[in-house]
C-alpha positions as CSV (number, residue, x, y, z in Angstrom):
1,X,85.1,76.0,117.0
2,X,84.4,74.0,113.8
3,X,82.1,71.2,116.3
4,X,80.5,74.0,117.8
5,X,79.3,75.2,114.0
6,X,79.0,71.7,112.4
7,X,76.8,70.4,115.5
8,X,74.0,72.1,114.9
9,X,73.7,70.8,111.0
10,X,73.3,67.7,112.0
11,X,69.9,68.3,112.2
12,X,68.1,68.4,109.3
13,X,65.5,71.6,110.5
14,X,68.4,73.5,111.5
15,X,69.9,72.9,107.6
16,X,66.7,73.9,106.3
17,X,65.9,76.8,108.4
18,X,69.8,77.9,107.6
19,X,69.2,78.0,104.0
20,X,66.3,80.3,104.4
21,X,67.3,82.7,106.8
22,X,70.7,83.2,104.2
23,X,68.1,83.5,101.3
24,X,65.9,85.4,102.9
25,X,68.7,87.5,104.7
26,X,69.9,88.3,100.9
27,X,66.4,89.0,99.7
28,X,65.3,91.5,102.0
29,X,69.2,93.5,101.9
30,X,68.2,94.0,98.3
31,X,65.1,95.0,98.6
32,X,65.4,97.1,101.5
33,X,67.9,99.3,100.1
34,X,65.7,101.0,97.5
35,X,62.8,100.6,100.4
36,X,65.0,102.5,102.7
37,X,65.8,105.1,100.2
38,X,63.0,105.6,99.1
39,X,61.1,106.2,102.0
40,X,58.6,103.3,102.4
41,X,60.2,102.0,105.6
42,X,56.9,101.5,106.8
43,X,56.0,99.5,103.4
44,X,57.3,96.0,104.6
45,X,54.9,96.3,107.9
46,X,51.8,97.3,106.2
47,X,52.1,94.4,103.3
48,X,53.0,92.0,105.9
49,X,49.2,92.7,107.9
50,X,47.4,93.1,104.4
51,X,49.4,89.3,103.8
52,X,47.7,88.2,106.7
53,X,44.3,89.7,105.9
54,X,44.6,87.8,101.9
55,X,45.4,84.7,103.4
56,X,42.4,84.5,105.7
57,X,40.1,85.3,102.8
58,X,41.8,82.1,100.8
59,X,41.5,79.6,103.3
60,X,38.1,80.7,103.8
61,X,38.0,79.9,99.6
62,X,39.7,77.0,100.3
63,X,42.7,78.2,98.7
64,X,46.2,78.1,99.7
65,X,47.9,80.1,102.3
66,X,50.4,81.6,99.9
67,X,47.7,82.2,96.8
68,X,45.4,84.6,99.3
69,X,48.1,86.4,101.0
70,X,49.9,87.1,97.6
71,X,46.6,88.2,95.7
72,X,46.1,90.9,98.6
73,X,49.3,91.8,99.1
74,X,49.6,92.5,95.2
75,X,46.4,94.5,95.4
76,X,47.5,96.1,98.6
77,X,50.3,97.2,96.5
78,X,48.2,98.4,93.3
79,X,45.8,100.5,95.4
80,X,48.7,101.9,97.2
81,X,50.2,103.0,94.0
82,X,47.1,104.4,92.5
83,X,46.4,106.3,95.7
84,X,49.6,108.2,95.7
85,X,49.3,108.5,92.6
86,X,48.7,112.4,91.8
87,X,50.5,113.1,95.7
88,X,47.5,114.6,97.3
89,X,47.6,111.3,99.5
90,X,51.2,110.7,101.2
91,X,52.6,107.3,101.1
92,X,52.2,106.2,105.1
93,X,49.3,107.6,104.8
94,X,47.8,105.1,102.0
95,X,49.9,102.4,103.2
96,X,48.2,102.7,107.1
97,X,44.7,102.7,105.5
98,X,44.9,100.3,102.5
99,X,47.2,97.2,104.4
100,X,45.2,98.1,107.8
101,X,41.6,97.6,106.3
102,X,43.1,94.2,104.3
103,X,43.4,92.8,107.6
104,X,40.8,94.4,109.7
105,X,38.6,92.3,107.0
106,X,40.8,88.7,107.9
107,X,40.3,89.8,111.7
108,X,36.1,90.2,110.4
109,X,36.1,86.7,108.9
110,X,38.1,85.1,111.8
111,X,35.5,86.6,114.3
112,X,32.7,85.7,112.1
113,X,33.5,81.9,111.6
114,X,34.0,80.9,115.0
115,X,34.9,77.8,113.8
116,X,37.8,78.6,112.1
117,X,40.6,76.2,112.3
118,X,43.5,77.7,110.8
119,X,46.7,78.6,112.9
120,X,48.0,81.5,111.9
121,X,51.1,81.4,114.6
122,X,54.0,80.5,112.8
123,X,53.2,84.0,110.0
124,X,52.3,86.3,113.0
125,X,56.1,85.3,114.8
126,X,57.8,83.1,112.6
127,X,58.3,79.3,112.2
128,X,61.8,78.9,110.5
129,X,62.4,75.7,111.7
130,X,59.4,74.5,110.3
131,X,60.4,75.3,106.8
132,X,59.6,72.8,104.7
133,X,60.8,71.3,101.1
134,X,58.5,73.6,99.1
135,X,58.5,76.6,101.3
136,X,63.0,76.8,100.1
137,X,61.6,76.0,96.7
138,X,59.4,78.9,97.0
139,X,61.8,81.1,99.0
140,X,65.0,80.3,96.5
141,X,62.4,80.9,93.4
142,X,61.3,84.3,94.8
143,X,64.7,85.2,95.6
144,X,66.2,84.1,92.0
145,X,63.3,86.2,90.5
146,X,64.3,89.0,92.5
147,X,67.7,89.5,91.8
148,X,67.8,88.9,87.7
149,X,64.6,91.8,87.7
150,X,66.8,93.1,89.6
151,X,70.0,92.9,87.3
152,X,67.5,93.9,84.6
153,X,65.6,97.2,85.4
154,X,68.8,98.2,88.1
155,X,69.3,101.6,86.1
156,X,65.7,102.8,85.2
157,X,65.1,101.7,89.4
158,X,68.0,103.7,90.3
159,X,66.6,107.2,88.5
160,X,63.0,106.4,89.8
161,X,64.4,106.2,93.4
162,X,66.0,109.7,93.4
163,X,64.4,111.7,91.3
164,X,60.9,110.5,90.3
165,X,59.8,113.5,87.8
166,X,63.6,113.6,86.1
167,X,62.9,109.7,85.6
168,X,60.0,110.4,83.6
169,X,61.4,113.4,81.6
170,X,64.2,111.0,80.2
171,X,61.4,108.4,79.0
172,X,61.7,106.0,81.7
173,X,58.5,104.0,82.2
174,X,57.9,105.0,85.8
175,X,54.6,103.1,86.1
176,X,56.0,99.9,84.8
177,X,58.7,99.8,86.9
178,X,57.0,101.0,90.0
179,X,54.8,98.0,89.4
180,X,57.7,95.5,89.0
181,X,59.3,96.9,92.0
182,X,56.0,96.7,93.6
183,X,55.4,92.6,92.8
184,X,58.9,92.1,93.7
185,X,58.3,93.6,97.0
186,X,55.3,91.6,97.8
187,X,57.0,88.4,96.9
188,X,59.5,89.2,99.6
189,X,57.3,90.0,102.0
190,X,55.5,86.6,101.9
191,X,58.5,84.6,101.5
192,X,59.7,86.6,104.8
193,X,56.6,85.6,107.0
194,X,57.6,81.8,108.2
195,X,60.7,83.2,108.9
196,X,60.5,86.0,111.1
197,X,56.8,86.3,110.9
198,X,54.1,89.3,110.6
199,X,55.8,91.0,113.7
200,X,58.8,91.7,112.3
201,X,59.4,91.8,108.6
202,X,59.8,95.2,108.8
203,X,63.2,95.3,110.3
204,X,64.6,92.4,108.2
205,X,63.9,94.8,105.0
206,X,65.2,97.9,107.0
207,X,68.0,97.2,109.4
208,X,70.5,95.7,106.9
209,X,69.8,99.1,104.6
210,X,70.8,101.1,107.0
211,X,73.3,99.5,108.4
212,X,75.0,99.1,105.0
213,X,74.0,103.0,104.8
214,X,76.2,104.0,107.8
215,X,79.2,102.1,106.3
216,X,79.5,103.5,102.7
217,X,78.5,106.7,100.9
218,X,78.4,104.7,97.4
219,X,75.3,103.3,96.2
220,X,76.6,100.2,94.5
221,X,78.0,99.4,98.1
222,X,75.0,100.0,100.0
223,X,73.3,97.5,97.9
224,X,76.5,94.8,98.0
225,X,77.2,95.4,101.7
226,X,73.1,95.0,102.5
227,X,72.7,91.5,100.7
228,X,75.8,90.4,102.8
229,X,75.0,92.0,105.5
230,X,71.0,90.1,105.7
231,X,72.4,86.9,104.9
232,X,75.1,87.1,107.8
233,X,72.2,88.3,110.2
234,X,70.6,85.4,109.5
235,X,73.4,82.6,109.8
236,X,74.4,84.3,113.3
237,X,70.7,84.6,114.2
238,X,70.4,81.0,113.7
239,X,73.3,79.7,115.7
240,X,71.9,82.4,118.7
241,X,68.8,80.7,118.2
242,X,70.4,77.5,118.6
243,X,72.4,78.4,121.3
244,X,69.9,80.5,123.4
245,X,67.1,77.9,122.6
246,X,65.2,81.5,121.5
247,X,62.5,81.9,119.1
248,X,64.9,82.1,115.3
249,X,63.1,85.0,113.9
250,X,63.6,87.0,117.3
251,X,67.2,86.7,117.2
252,X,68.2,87.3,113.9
253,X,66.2,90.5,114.0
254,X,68.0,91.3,117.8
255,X,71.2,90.6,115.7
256,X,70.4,92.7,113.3
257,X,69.3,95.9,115.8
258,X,72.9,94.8,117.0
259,X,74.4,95.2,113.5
260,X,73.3,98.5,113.0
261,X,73.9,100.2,116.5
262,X,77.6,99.2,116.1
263,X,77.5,100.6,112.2
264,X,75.7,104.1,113.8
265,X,78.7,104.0,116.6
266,X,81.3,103.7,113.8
267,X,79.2,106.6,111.8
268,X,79.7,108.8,114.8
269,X,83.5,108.3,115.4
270,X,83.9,108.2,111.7
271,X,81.7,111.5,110.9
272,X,81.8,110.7,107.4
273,X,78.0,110.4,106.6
274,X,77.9,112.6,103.2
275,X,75.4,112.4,100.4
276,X,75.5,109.0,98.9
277,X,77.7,108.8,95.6
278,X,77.3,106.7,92.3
C-alpha cells in the first residue's frame, strides 16, 4: 500500500500537480460553500468563460495570461454586481449575459487574428501536471489570501448570505463585502483553470458544498467538512489519474460527482436534512 502511494511522487509533476489539486481542493470548499448558499452555483461557470474572454484580450496586449483573465473576470464580477443591483435583473440572468459577451468578444479576436498563436488547451480542460513553480506560488498566494479575508469578514459574510436586507439594517457594509467576496471569488476561479480547466470549475466550487451540505446541518461544519472534503477529491483524483492514465482534472471532478452521490444516499437513509444551524 505505502509503494503504491509513494510511487507516484517520485515524479516531480506528480508532486507538483499534488500540491495544487490539495490547495486548490481547499480553495474552492471554502468558497463554494457561501457560492452554494447563496445561490450563484452558476457563478464559477460564467467567470471561468469571461476568464477566458480577458485573457485573449491580454495576449492580444501582450500581457500575461493571468493579468487579462483576472482584469475581466474582476469586471465580470463588478458589472454583475451593479446589475443586480436594485433586483429588477436576477443573478443567472446577469451572470449568462455579462461572462457570455466577455468571451464571445475573445472568441471575436481569436476569429479575427487568424494568426493567433496562443494555446488555450490546458485552461479550456486542465493541465495539472503542467503546473509550474510560479503557477503553486500563485495558487498557495491566492489560497492564503483567501482564507485570512476569510477569517476576517467570516461574520459580516455570514449575515450577508442569509439575510441580505437584515445585514444592512445592523450597519454591515454590504457593498464592501460583496466586493471582497467578489475578488476573492475571481482569484479562485483563475487559480482553478490549469487544474481542472474552463469546463469544469464549476463543480470543483459546487460538489464539495453540497456534499458537505448532505452530511451536517451546522454551518461551521459545512464550511470545515467542504475544505476537507476538496482537498481529499483532489489527492484521490490524482492517484485515479495516475492510475487510469486519465485526464487529472476529469477525475478529480468524477471523484467528486462520486463524493456527493454517496453523501445524497446517506441523506436519504439518514432523513435528517433540516434547516442548517449556527
Amino acid at each position: 500500500m505505502m509503494a503504491f502511494l509513494i510511487e507516484p511522487l517520485d515524479y516531480e509533476f506528480f508532486r507538483r500537480g499534488l500540491l495544487a489539486a490539495l490547495m486548490i481542493g481547499t480553495l474552492c470548499g471554502l468558497i463554494g460553500v457561501f457560492v452554494v448558499l447563496r445561490g450563484m452555483s452558476y457563478i464559477g461557470h460564467g467567470l471561468s468563460h469571461a476568464a477566458i474572454g480577458g485573457a485573449v484580450v491580454g495576449i492580444t496586449l501582450n500581457l500575461n495570461f493571468y493579468v487579462g483573465a483576472c482584469a475581466m473576470g474582476l469586471l465580470a464580477t463588478l458589472l454583475i454586481n451593479r446589475v443586480t443591483q436594485n433586483n429588477q435583473i436576477k443573478l443567472d440572468a446577469a451572470i449568462g449575459l455579462v461572462t457570455t459577451a466577455m468571451f464571445a468578444l475573445g472568441v471575436a479576436i481569436i476569429s479575427k487574428l487568424r494568426h493567433f498563436r496562443q494555446n488555450f488547451e490546458a485552461a479550456l480542460f486542465g493541465n495539472i501536471l503542467g503546473i509550474s513553480d510560479q503557477d503553486l506560488i500563485m495558487i498557495g498566494g491566492i489560497t492564503t489570501i483567501t482564507l485570512v479575508t476569510i477569517f476576517f469578514i467570516y461574520k459580516p459574510l455570514l449575515f450577508l448570505t442569509f439575510d441580505h436586507d437584515a445585514a444592512r439594517v445592523f450597519g454591515i457594509k454590504t457593498g464592501l463585502v460583496q466586493i471582497i467576496f467578489s475578488f476573492l471569488l475571481t482569484f479562485s476561479v483563475i487559480a482553478s483553470l490549469n487544474v481542472v480547466g474552463v469546463t469544469m470549475v464549476a463543480a470543483t466550487l459546487i460538489a464539495p458544498a453540497m456534499t458537505a451540505r448532505m452530511l451536517t446541518n451546522s454551518f461551521s461544519r459545512v464550511i470545515v467538512y467542504s475544505m476537507i472534503i476538496g482537498a481529499m477529491t483532489g489527492i484521490v483524483g490524482m492517484y485515479l489519474s495516475y492510475i487510469f492514465n486519465v485526464a487529472s482534472g476529469t477525475t478529480i471532478v468524477l471523484f467528486g460527482t462520486i463524493l456527493f452521490c454517496l453523501s445524497l444516499l446517506i441523506s436519504a437513509l439518514r432523513k435528517n436534512m433540516r434547516p442548517i444551524k449556527f
